[in-house]
C-alpha positions as CSV (number, residue, x, y, z in Angstrom):
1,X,-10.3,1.9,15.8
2,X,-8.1,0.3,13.1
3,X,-5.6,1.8,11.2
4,X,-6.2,2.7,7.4
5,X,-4.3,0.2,5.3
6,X,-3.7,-1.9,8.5
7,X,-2.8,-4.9,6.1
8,X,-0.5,-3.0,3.8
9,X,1.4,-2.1,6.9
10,X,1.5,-5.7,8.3
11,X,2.8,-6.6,4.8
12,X,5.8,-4.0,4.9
13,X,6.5,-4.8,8.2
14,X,6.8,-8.9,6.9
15,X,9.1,-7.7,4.2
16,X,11.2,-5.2,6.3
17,X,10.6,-2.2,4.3
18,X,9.8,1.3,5.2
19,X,7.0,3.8,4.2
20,X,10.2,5.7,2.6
21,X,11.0,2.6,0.7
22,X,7.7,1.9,-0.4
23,X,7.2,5.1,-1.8
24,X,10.2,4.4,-3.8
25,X,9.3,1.3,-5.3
26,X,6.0,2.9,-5.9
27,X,7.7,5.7,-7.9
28,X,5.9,8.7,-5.7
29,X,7.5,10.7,-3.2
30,X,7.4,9.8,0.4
31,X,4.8,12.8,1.5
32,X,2.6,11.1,-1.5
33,X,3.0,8.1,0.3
34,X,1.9,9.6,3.6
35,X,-0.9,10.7,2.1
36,X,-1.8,7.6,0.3
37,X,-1.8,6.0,4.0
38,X,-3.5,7.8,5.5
39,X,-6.5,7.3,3.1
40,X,-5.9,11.0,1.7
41,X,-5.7,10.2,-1.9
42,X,-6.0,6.2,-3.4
43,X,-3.4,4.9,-4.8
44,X,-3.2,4.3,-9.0
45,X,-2.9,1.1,-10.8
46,X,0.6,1.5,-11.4
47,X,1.2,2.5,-7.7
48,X,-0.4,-0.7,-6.5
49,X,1.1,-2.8,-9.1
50,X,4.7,-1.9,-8.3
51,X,3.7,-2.5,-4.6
52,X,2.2,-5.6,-5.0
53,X,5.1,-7.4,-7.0
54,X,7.8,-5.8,-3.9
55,X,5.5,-7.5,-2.0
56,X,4.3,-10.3,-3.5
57,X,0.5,-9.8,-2.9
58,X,-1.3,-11.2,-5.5
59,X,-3.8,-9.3,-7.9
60,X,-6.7,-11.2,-7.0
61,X,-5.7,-9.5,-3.3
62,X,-5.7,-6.1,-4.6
63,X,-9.0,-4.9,-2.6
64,X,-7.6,-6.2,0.6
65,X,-4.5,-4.1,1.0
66,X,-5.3,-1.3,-1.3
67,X,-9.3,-1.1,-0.6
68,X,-9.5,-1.2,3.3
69,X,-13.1,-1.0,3.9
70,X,-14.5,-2.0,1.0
71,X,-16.3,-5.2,0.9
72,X,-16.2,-7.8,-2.0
């Protein structure tokens, strides 16, 4: 079975940053992060925004690292 938010995880891993890190940039706490992992909660616009410029995903990406599962 494949991991919730498998891409979001490769893309960390790419950019050498940790969930703890993450969380950070993200502006939640790491248990909040946890949680948003593991699929427990979704994450808000200004979660995945502050993500996706760390990471530089795109915003026309947006569904594939933050919407696993959901198909365009």
């Amino acid at each position: 079975m494949r991991q919730k938010f498998f891409s979001l995880r490769v893309k960390l891993l790419e950019h050498d940053m940790t969930q703890e890190e993450a969380a950070k940039i993200a502006g939640i706490s790491p248990s909040a992060m946890v949680n948003r992992m593991a699929g427990r909660y979704p994450f808000s616009a200004w979660e995945m925004q502050r993500l996706a410029k760390a990471l530089d995903i795109a915003p026309t990406d947006y569904g594939k690292y933050f919407f696993p599962g959901v198909s365009a």
